[in-house]
N, C-alpha and C positions, 0 to 999 in steps of 0.2 A: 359582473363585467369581466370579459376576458381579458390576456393581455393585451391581442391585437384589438382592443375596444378602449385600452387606457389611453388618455394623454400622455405625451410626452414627458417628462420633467424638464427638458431644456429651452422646450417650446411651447409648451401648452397646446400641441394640433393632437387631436385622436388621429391614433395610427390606424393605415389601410393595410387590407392583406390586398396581396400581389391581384386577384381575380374581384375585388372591391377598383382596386386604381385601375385595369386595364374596363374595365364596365366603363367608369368613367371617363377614361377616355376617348371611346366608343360612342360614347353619346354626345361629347363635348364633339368629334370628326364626325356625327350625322348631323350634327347642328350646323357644322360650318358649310354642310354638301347642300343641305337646304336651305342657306342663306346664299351661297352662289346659285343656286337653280332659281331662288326667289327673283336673284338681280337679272338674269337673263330672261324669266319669265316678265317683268318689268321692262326691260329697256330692249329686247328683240320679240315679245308673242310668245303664247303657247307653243306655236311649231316648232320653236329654236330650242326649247328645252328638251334634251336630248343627254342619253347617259355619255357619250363620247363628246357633245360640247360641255356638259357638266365638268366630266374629268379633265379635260381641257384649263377649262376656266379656274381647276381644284389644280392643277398645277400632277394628278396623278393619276393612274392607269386606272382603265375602265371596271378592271376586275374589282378594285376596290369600292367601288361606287357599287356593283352589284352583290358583294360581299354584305353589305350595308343594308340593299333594300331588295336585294333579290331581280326586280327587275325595273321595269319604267312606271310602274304603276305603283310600287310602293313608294315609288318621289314622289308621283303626285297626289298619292295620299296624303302625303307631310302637306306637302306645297296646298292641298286643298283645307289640310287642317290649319294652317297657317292663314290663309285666307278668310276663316272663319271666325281666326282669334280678330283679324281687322275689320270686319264686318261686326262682331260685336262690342268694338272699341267705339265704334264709331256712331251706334246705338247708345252708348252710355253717357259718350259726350254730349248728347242731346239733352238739355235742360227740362230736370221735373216738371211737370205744370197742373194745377187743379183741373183744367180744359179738358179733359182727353178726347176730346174732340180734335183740340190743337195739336193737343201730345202727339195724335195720330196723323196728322198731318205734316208735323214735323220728324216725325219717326220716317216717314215714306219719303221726305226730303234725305232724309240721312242717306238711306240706300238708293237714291238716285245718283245722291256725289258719289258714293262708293264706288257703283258701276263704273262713273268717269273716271275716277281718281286712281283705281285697280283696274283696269276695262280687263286685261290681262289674267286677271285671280279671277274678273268674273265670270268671263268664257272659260275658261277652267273649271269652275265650280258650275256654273248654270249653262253653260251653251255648249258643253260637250269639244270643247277646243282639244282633250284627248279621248279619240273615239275608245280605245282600251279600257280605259278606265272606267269604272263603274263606284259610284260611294257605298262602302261597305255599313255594315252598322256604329264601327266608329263613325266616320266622317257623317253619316245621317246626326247622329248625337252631336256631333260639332256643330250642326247647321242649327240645331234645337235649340241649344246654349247660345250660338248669336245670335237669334231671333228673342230671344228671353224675356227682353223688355217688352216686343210686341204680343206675345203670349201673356204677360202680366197684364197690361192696359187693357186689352180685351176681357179678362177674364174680371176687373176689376169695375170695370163698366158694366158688364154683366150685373156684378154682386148689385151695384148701384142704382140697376133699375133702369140705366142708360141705354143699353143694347140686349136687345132681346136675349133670350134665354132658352128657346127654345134649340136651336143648333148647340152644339158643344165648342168650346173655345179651341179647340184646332180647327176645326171646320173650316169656321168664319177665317183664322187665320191664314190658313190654306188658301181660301177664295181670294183674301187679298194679297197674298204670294203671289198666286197666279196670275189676276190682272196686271201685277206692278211686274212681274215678268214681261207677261206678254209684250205691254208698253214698250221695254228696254229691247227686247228682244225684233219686234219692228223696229226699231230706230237701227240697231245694229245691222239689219240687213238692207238698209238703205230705202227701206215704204215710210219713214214720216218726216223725209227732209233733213235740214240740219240739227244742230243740235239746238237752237233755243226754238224752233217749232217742234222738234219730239219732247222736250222739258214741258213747252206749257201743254200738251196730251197727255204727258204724265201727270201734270196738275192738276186738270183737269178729271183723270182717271180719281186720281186720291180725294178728291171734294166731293165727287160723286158717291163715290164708296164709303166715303165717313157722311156723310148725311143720310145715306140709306140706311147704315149701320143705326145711326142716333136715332133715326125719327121711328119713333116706337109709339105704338096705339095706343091711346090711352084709354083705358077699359071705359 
């Protein structure tokens, strides 16, 4: 251990060298640029997130926000990878269940709220609300990680004899991405009505899709 790696004697904190504290405080000031773009991306749309309303709302000059992330597209990397972390929070909170039949019904319940309760993160993330941006291979791995439970169930079911076997468990995963997409994605552009007539389509979508999945031949 070096000396800049001892504790203190007076205080018991391990000391930082000078390029140790300014890092950290670097990341502590992108934390806070992405928790102001989060609030504005929440309470005014994708469209208002902006590096001049960001630094606005930061209270400091623009240069510094680009300092930071380079341009608009590295915020909404954050902001999309932040989206991700609440998309699979919101997965987890979903109660285990032997069912997975259920599981997976309830799983597709989760990401309906989400769309309403984020509409903002999820035109962001899934409906292109920043035409720039494109998800890199991080932010594709962030989508993986919040789908995580749904990849589980599927692949568990598999094992189980439940759902076929013969496609691979992203496949199947995929296919049900994309229907529960599609779903949300009509309802957002105004073709299935309000919102408790697009819900029960999307109900409807997911009952569909998991009993297809379950009802497996029996040799």
């Amino acid at each position: 251990m070096s000396n800049e790696d001892k504790p203190s004697l007076s205080t018991g904190r391990v000391l930082k060298t000078y390029q140790e504290a300014r890092l950290q405080n670097t990341e502590n000031l992108r934390k806070l640029v992405v928790d102001a773009a989060a609030a504005i991306l929440q309470e005014e749309g994708p469209e208002a997130v902006t590096v001049r309303r960001v630094s606005q709302k930061m209270g400091c000059s623009t240069k510094i926000i680009y300092s930071l992330f380079v341009n608009k597209e590295g915020l909404a990397q954050q902001l999309y990878l932040e989206g991700c972390k609440l998309l699979a929070q919101r997965f987890e909170e979903v109660p285990p269940s032997s069912d997975l039949l259920q599981h997976l019904l309830d799983l597709g319940e989760a990401f309906w709220q989400f769309g309403q309760d984020y509409t903002s993160y999820y035109k962001l993330m899934f409906g292109g609300a920043f035409a720039e941006f494109k998800p890199d291979e991080e932010s594709m791995q962030g989508t993986m990680t919040a789908i995580r439970r749904l990849l589980i169930l599927i692949s568990t079911a598999q094992q189980q004899g439940q759902i076929s076997d013969k496609e691979e468990t992203q496949t199947i995963v995929n296919t049900i991405w994309a229907s529960l997409h599609g779903v949300i994605h009509l309802y957002m552009g105004g073709f299935l009505g309000d919102v408790e007539a697009a819900h029960t389509v999307y109900k409807q979508t997911m009952v569909l899709l998991s009993r297809s999945l379950f009802a497996v031949s029996k040799p």
